[in-house]
C-alpha positions, 0 to 999 in steps of 0.5 A: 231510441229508433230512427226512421231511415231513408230507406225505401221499399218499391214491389212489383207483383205478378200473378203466377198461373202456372202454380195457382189451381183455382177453384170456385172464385174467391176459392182456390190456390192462387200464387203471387210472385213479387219483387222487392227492391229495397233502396238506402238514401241515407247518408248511414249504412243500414242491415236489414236484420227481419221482416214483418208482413200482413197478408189479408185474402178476399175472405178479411183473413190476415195473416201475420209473418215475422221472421229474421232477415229476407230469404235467408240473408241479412243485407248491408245496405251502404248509403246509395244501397240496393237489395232486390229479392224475389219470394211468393205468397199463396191465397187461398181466396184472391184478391188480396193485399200484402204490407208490412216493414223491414227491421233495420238496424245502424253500425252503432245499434241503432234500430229503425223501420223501412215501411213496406207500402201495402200492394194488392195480390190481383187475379188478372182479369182475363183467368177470372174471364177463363173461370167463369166460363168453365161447364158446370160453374155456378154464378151465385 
């Protein structure tokens, strides 16, 4: 049977300009940082055993990515537990959105799921500003 833990998932992105290379808008290569913080307010402890991820571009693609555990590890996460990583993303067509859960799983075997809240993969307003105003760029 599968619980639904306290566990709660909070991201933080930034847009990284120094290892995107735009191209004509929504096309190019655009990289997104972000920052997970994953929080237990349970009164159980929790191992975060993989991850699932829904990467959608501005073009509707979507991308989906499973995978055993986060960079690498597979953290215990005691009642009152934080785990924070950080990873990336690259669109090839921006904006986008990412979602998705963490598989989780309870001292006794127990399985349950920690959503992650879908967040948006934003070019800031200011890169869009700088492209458009690029010589030879055609507006459609």
């Amino acid at each position: 049977m599968s619980e639904q833990p306290d566990v709660r998932v909070s991201v933080e992105v930034r847009f990284r300009a120094d290892h995107s290379q735009p191209g004509q808008l929504p096309h190019g290569r655009w990289l997104f940082q972000y920052l997970i913080r994953i929080e237990n307010h349970g009164a159980e402890s929790w191992q975060v055993m993989g991850r699932e991820w829904i990467i959608t571009d501005a073009l509707g693609r979507v991308i989906q990515v499973a995978g055993e555990g986060v960079v690498g590890q597979t953290p215990v996460l005691a009642p009152g537990g934080v785990y924070v990583y950080d990873s990336f993303v690259t669109l090839e067509a921006a904006p986008g959105s990412m979602q998705g859960a963490y598989l989780l799983r309870d001292a006794w075997g127990q399985e349950g799921r920690a959503d992650i809240p879908e967040f948006a993969l934003e070019v800031p307003p200011e890169v869009l500003a700088a492209q458009a105003e690029q010589p030879g760029r055609v507006l459609n």
